[in-house]
ZATI-635168 format. One record per residue: x, y, z of N, C-alpha, C in turn. Coordinates in steps of 0.2 Angstrom, whole numbers, padded with zeros to 4 digits, always signed. Layout:
XYZXYZXYZ/...
This chain:
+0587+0401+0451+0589+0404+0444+0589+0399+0439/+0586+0402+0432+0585+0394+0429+0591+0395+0426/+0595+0389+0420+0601+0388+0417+0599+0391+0410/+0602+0394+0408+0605+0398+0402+0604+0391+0397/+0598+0393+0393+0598+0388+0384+0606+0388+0383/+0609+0381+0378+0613+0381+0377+0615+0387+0372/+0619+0390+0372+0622+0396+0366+0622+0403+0366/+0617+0402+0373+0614+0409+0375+0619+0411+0379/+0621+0418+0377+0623+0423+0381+0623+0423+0389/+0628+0424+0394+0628+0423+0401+0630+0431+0402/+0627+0435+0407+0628+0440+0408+0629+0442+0415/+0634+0446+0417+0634+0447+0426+0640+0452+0427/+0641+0454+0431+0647+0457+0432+0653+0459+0429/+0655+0453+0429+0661+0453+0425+0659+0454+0417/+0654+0451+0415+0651+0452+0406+0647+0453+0405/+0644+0461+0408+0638+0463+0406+0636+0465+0401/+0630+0464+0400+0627+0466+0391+0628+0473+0392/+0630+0477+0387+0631+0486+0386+0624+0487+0382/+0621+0491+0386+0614+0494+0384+0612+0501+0380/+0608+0502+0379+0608+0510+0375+0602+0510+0379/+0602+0520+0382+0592+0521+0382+0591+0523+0377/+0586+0522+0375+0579+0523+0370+0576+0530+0372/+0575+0529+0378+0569+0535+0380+0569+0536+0388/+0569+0545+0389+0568+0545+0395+0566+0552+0397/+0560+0551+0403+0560+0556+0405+0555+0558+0409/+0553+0563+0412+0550+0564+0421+0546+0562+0420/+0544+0558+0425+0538+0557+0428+0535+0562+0433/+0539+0564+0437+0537+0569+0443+0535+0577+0437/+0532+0581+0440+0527+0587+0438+0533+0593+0440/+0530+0599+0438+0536+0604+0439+0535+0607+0446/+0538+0608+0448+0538+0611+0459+0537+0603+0462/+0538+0597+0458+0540+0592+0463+0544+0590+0468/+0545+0588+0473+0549+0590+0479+0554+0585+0476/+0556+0582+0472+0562+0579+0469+0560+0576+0464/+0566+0574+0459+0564+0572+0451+0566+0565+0454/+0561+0561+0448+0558+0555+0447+0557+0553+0440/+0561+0550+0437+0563+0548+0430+0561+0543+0428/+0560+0541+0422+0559+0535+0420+0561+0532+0413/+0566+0527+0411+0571+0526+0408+0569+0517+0403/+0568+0520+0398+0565+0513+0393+0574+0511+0390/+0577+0504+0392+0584+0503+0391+0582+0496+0383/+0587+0500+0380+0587+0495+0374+0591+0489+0374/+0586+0482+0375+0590+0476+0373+0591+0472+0368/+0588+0475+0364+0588+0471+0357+0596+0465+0356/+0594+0461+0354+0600+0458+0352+0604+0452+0356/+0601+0456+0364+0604+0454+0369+0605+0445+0370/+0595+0444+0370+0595+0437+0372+0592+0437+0379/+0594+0441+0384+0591+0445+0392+0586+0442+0392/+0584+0439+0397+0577+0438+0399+0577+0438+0406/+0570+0441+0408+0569+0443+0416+0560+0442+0416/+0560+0442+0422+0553+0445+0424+0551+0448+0430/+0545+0449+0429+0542+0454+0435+0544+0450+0439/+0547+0457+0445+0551+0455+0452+0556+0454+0452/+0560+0453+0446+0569+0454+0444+0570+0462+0445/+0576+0463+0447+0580+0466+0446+0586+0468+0443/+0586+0474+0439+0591+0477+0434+0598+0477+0439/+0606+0477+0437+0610+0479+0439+0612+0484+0435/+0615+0490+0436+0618+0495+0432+0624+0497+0435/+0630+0497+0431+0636+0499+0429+0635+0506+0431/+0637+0510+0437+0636+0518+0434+0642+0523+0432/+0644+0528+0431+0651+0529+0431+0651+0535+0436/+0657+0538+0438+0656+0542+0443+0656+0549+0441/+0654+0557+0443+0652+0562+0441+0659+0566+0439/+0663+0565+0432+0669+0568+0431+0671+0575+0431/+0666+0579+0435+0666+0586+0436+0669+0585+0444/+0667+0580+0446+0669+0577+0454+0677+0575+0453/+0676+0571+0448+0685+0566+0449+0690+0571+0446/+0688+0579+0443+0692+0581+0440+0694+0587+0446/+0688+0588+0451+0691+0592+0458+0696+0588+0461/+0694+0581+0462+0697+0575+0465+0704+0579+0465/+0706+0575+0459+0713+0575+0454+0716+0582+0456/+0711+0588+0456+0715+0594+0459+0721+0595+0465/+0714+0594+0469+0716+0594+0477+0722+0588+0478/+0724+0583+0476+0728+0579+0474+0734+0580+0470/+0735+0586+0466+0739+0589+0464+0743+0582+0458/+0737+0579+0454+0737+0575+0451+0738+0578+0444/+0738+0575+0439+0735+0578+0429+0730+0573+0428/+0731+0570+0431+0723+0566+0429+0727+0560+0423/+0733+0561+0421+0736+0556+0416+0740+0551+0419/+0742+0551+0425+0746+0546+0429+0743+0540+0427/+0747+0535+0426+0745+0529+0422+0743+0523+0430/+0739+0520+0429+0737+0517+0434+0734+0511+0434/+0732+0504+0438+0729+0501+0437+0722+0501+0440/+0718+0498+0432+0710+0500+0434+0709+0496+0438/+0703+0497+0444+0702+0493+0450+0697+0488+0447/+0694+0490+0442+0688+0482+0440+0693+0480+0433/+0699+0481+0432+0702+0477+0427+0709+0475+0428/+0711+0473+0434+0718+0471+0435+0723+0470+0430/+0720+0468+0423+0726+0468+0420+0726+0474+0415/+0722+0480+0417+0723+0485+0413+0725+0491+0414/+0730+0495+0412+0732+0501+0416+0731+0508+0411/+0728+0513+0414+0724+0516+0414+0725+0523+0415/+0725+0530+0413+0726+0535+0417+0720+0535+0421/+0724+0538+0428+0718+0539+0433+0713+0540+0435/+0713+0545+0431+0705+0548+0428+0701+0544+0427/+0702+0539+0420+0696+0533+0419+0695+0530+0423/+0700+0529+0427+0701+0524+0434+0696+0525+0440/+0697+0532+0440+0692+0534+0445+0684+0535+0444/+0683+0537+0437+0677+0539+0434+0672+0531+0434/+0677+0526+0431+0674+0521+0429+0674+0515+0436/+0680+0515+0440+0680+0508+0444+0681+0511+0453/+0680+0517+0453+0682+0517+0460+0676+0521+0466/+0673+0520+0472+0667+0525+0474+0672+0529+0479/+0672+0534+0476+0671+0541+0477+0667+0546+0484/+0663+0541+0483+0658+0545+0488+0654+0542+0493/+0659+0539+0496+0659+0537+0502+0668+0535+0504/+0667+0535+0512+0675+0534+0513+0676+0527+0516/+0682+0524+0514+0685+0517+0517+0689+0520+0523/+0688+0515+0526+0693+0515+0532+0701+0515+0530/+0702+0512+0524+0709+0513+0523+0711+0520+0522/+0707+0522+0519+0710+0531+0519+0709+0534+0527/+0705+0534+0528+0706+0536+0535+0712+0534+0537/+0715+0528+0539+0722+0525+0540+0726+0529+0538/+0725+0529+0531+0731+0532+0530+0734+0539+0529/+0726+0544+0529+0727+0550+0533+0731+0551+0537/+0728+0547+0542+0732+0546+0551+0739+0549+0550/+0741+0541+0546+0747+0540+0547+0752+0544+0543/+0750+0547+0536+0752+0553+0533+0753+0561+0538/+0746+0562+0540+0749+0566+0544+0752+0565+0552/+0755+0559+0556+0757+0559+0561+0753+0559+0566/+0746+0557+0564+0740+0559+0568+0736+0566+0569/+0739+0569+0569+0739+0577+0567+0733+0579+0564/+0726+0574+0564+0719+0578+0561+0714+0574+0565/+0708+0578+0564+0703+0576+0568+0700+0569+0569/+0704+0565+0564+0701+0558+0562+0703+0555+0567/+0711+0555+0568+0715+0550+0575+0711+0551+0582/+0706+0558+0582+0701+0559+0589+0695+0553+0588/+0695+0552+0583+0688+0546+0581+0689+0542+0581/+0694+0538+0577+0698+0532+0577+0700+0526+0581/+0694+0527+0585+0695+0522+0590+0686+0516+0591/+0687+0512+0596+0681+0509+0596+0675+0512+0600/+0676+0517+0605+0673+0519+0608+0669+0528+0604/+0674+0527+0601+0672+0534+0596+0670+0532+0588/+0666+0528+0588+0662+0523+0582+0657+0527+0579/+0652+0531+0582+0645+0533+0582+0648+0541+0579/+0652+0544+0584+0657+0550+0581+0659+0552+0576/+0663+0547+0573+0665+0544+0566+0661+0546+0560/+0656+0540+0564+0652+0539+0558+0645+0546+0557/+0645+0550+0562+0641+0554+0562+0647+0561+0559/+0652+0560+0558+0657+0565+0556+0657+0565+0548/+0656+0558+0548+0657+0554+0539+0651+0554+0535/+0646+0559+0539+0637+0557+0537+0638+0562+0533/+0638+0562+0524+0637+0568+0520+0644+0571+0518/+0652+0566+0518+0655+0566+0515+0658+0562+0510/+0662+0565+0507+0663+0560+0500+0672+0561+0503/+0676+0556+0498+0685+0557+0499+0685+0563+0498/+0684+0569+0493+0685+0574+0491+0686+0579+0497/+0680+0579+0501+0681+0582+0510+0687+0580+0515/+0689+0575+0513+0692+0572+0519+0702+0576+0516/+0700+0574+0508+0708+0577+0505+0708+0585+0507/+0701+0588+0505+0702+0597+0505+0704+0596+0515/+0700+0595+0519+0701+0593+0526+0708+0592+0529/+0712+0588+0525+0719+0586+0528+0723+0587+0521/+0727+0593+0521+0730+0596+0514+0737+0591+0515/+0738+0593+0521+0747+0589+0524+0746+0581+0520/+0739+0577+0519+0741+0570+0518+0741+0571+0510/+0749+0567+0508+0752+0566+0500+0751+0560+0500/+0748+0560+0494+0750+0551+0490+0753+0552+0484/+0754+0547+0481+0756+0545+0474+0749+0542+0473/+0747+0542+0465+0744+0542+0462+0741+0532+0464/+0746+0528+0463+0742+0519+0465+0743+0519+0473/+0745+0524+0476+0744+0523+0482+0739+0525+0486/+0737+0531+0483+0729+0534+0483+0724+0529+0482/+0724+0525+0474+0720+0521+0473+0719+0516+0477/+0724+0513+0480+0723+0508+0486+0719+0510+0491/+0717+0513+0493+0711+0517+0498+0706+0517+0497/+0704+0515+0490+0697+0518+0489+0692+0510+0489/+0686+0510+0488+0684+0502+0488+0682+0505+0480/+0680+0497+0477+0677+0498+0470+0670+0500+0469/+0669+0504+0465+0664+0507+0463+0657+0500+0459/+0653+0501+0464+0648+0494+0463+0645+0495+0460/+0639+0490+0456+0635+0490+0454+0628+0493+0459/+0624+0496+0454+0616+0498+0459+0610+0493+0456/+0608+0493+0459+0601+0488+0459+0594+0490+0460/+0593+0490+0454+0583+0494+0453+0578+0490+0447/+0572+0490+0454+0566+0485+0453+0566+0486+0445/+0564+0481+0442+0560+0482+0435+0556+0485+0435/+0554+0491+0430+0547+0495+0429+0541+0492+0421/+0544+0485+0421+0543+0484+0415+0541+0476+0414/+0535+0473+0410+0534+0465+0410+0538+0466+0400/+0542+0460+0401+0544+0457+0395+0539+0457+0392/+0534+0454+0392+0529+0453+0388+0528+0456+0384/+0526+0462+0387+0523+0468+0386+0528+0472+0382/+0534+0472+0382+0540+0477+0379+0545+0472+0378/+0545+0465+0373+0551+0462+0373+0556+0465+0373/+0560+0470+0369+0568+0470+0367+0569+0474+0373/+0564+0476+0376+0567+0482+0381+0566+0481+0389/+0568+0485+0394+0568+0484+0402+0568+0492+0403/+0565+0493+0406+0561+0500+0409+0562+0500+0419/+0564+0507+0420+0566+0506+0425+0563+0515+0429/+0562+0514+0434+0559+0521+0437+0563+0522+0444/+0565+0528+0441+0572+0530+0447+0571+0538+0450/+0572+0540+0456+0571+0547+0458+0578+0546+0459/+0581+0554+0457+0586+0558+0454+0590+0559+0463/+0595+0558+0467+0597+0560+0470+0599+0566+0471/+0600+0569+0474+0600+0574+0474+0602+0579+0484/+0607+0583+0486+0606+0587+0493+0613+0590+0492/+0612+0594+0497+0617+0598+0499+0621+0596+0506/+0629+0596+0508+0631+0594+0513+0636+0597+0512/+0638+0600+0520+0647+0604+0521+0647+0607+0513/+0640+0613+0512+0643+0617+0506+0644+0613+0501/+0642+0607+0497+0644+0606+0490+0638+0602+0489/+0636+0604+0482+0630+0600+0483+0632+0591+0479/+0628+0589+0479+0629+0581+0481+0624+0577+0476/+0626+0570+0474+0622+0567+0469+0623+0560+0471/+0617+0557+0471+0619+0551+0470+0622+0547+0463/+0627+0543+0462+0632+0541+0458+0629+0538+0453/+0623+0533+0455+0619+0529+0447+0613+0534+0445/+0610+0538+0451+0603+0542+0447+0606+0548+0443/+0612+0551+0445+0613+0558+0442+0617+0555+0436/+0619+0549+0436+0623+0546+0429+0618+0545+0424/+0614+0544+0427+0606+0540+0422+0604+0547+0420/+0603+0551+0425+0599+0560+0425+0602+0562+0421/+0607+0565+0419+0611+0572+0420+0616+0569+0416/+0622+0561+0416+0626+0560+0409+0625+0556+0405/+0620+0554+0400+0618+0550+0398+0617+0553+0392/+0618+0551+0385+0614+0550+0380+0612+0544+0378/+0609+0546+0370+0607+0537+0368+0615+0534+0365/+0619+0538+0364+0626+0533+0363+0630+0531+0369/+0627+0533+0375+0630+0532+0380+0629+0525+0383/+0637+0519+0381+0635+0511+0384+0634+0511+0392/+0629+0508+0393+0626+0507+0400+0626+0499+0402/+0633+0495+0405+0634+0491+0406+0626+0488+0411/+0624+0480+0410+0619+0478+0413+0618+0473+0413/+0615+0468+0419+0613+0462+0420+0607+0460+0424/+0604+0456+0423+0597+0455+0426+0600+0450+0433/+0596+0454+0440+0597+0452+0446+0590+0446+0446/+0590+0441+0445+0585+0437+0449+0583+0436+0455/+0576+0438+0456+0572+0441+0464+0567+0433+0464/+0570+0428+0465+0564+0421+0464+0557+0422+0470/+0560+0426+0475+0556+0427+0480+0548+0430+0479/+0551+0435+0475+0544+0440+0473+0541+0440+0466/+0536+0435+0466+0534+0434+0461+0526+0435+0461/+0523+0435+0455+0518+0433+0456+0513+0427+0453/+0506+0427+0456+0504+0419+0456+0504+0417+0448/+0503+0413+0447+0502+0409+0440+0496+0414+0437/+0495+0414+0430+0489+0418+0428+0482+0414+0431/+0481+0408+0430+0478+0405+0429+0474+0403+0434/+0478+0406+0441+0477+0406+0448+0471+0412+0451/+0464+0408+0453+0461+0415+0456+0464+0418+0461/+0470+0416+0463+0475+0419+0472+0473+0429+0471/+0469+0432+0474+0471+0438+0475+0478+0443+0476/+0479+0447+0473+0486+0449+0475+0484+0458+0476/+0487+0459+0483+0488+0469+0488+0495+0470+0486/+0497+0473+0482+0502+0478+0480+0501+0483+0484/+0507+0486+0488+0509+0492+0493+0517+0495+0489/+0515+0500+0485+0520+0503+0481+0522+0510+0482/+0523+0513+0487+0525+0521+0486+0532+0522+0484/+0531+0530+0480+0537+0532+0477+0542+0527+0472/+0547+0526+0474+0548+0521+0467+0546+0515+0468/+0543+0512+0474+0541+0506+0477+0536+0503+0474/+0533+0510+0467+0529+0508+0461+0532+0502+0456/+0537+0504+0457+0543+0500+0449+0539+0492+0448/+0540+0488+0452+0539+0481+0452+0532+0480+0449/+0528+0485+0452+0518+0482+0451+0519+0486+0445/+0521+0493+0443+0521+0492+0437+0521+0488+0430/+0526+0482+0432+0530+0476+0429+0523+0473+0431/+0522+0469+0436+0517+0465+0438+0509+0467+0434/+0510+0473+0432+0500+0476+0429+0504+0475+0424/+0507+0475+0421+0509+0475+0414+0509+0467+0412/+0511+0463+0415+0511+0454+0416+0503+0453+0416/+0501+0457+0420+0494+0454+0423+0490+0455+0415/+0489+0460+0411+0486+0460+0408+0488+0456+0400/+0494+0456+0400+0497+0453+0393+0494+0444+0392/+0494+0444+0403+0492+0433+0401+0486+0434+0404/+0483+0438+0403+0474+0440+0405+0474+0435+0412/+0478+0438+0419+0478+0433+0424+0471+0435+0426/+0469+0430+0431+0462+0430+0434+0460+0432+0439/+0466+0431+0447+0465+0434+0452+0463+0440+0453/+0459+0442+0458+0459+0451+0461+0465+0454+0461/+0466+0459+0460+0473+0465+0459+0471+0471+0462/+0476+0472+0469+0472+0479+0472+0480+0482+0474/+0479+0491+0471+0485+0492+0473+0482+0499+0475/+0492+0501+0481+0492+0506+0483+0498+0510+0482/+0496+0513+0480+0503+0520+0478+0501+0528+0482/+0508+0530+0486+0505+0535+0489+0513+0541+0485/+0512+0547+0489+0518+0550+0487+0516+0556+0489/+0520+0561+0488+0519+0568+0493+0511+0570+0489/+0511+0574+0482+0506+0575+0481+0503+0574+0474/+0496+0574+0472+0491+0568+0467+0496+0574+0460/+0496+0581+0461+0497+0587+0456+0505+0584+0453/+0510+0584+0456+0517+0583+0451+0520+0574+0454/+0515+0571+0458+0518+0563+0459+0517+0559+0457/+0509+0559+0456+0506+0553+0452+0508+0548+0444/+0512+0543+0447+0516+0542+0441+0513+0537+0439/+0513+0537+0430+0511+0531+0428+0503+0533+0429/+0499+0537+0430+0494+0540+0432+0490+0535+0428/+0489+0540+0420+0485+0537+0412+0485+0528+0414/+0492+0525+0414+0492+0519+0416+0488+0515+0419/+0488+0516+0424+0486+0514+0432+0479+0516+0431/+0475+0520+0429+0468+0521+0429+0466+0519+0425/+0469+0519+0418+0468+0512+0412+0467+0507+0412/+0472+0503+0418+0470+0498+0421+0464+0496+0423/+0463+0501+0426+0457+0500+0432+0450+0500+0427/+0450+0504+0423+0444+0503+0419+0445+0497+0416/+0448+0493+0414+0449+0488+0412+0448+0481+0413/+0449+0481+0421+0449+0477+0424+0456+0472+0425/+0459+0476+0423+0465+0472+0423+0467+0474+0433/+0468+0478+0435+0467+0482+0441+0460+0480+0445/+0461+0477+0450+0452+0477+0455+0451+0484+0456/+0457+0486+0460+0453+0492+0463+0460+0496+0465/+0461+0502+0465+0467+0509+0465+0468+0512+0470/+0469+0513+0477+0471+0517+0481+0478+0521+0482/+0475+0527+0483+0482+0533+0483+0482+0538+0491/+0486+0539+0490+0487+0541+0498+0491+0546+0495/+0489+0554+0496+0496+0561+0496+0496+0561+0502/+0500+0561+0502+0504+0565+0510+0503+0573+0511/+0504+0577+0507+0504+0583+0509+0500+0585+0506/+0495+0586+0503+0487+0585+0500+0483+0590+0504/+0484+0589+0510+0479+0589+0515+0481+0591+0522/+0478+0595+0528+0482+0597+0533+0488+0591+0536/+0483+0585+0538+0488+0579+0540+0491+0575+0537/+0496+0572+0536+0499+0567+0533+0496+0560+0532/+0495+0561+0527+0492+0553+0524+0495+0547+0520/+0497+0541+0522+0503+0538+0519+0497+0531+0517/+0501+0527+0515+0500+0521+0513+0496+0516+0518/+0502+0516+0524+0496+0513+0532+0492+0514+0532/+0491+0522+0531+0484+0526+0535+0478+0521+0530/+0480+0522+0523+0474+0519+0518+0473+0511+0518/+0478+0507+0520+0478+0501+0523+0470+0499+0528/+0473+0503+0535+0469+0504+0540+0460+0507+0537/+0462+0512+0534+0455+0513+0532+0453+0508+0527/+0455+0504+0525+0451+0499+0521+0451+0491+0524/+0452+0491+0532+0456+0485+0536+0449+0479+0532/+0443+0481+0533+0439+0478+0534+0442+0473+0526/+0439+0476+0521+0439+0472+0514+0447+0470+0514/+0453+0474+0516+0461+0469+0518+0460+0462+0518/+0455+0463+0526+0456+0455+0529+0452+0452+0527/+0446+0453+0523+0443+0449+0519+0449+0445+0514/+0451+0448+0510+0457+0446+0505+0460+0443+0507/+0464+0443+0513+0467+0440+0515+0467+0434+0518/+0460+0432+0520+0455+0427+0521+0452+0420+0514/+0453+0426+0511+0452+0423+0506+0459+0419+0500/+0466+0423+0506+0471+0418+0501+0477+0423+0498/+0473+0430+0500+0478+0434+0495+0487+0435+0494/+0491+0434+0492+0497+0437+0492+0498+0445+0496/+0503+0446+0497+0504+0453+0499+0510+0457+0499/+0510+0462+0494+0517+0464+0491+0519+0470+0495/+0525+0470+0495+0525+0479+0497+0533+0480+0493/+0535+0485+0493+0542+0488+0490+0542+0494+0492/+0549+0498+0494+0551+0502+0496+0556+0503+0502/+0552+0508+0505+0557+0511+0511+0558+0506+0516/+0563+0503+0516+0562+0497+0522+0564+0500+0533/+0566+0507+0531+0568+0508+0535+0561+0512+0538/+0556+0515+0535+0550+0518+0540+0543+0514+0536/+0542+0517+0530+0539+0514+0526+0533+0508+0527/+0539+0503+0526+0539+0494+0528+0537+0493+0533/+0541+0496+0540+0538+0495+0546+0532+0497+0548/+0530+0502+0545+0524+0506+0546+0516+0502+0545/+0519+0498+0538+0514+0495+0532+0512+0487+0538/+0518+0486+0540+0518+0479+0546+0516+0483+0550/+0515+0487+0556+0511+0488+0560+0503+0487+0560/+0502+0492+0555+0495+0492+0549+0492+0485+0548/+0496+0481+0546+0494+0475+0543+0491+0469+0551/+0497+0471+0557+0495+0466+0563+0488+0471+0565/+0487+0477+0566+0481+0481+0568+0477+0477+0564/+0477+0478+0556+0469+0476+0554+0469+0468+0556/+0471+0464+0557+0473+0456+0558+0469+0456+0566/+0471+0461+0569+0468+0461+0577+0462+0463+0577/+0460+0470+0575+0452+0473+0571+0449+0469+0570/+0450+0466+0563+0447+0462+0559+0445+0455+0561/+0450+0451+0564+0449+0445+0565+0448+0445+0570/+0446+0449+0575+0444+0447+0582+0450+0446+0587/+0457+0446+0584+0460+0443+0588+0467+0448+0594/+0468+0444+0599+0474+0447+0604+0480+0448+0600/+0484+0454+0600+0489+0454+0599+0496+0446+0597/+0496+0443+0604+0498+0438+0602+0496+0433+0598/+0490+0433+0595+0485+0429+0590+0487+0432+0583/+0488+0437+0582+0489+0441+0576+0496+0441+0575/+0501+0439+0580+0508+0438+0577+0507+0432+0574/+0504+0427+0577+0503+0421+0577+0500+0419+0568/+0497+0421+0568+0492+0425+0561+0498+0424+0558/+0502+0430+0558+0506+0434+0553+0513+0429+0552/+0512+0425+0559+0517+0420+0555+0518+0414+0548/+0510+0412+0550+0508+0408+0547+0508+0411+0539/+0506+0416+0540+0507+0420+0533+0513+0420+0530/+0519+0422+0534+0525+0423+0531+0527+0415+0528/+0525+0410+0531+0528+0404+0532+0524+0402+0526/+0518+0403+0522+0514+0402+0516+0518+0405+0511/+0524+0410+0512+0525+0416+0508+0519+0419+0505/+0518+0422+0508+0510+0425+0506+0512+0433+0506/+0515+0435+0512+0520+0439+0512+0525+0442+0509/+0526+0446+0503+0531+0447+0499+0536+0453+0499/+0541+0457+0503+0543+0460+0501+0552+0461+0499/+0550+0468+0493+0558+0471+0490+0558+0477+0495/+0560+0475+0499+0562+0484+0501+0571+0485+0503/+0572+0490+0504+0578+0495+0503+0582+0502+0508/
């Protein structure tokens, strides 16, 4: 991370720049199997400088229709004066306390603890509560928030800063750039899908999207600071290095950034991207963009993959695989290789794909193509953001 110009602003955690949005609104189509938003944040003034491959930090607040159930079943007023968890020297009714500094929605082991030992053992937690009952636990804890655990065990009383002690601090979230500076000085652009499900009867949100979704306006301060990603960048303009973008779902956000770069410093490498998602009718995001590109030549070339399109499932690897041949070409010829998103099936997937056309393509055994792929990681040639 480079060092801050003398007189310039430092922003982080502790001193995040307070944002405004400018503008916001769906990307995803109506009967889309989930909303997917897109958020232009105002930084005029700031100083902020980032670039393709950074990531945003956002401040979220928690959903105050939740913390005012919370405070119910707590048998609280919400006015109990208390100390805020991200401001030690400031005390606070517990209400802001909760909204602004504490997560909510998910459970600490201390409350658990002190469930226990408020009710004498006396609840279903002290049966889990051990090491050999770890998987139990945590598959008991899959889809609840505090508010379950207090409706759950009515017997366990707190006091208002003893309750607070239980909880962990309510953190920062982290989402890819949708945006090149270049392109959009004073602002930062961010593409986020709305969380969203149902569990144990109460429907459910995630804390930063349904904050950005659903409580925001444009006077609403959005604390924020730019996370430096130095790993994931892209080549110099001036460099013919080709670069394979692999982007599904929000795993767009960064190449987004990255096509918007590429064209502001007129870079010269080939640029090949993949975007897949359920279907081309309510998913295709950034659509106008991306195909704009491609006329222009800012974009080599566009590939999409809907999943649900068509009787079989079509994802991103599959389109990998079907284009193995020109892949490995690129690849041969030096290319970078990006991916972002699902790090848990996604990524694995897109790595399998990748050793296959490497074996295909190259002629080579299995162990030639990890061999391969080492070589490549160790170029960093290999880039990814996944989650």
């Amino acid at each position: 991370m480079s060092t801050p110009a003398p007189g310039k602003p430092v922003y982080n955690v502790k001193n995040p720049f307070i944002a405004k949005v400018k503008k916001a609104y769906d990307l995803s189509g109506p009967g889309a199997p989930k909303n997917t938003r897109h958020y232009e944040l105002d930084l005029a003034g700031s100083g902020l400088e980032y670039t393709p491959g950074d990531s945003l930090a956002v401040q979220p607040q928690n959903d105050p229709a939740l913390v005012n159930d919370m405070l119910e079943v707590l048998g609280f007023t919400g006015e109990e004066i208390v100390t805020h968890p991200k401001k030690a020297d400031a005390q606070v009714p517990i209400r802001q306390a909760l909204i602004e500094g504490s997560l909510i929605t998910e459970v600490d082991n201390k409350l658990i603890k002190a469930i226990i030992e408020k009710t004498n053992g006396q609840t279903l937690l002290a049966d889990m509560a051990t090491p050999e009952t770890k998987q139990a636990l945590k598959d008991y804890l899959w889809g609840r928030f505090v508010i379950d655990l207090l409706i759950e065990n009515p017997d366990a009383k707190f006091e208002p800063a003893e309750f607070m002690a239980t909880l962990k601090k309510l953190n920062i979230r982290l989402y890819s750039i949708s945006s090149s500076q270049k392109a959009h000085p004073e602002e930062v652009h961010l593409t986020i899908a709305t969380v969203k499900y149902n569990s144990h009867g109460r429907e459910r949100g995630g804390v930063a999207s349904t904050f950005l979704a659903e409580r925001i306006t444009e006077e609403t301060p959005i604390p924020v600071f730019v996370n430096h990603g130095k790993g994931f960048r892209l080549p110099e303009p001036e460099e013919e290095t080709p670069i394979i973008m692999v982007g599904p779902g929000t795993g767009i956000a960064p190449f987004r950034a990255f096509v918007e770069e590429r064209k502001a410093t007129g870079a010269k490498g080939k640029a090949w991207l993949f975007f897949g998602e359920v279907n081309c009718s309510t998913c295709y995001f950034y659509k106008d963009e991306f195909e704009g590109y491609l006329a222009d030549g800012t974009l080599t070339k566009l590939t999409t993959a809907w999943s649900r399109d068509q009787a079989e499932k079509i994802y991103v690897q599959h389109k990998l695989l079907e284009n193995s041949a020109e892949i490995y070409e690129w690849l041969e010829q030096g290319a970078i290789f990006y991916v972002c998103g699902d790090a848990a099936r996604m990524a694995v997937d897109v790595d399998k794909a990748l050793h296959t056309i490497i074996e295909k393509e190259g002629g080579k055994t299995p162990e030639e193509a990890v061999e391969y792929m080492t070589a490549f990681k160790d170029a960093k040639r290999y880039r990814r953001d996944v989650y």
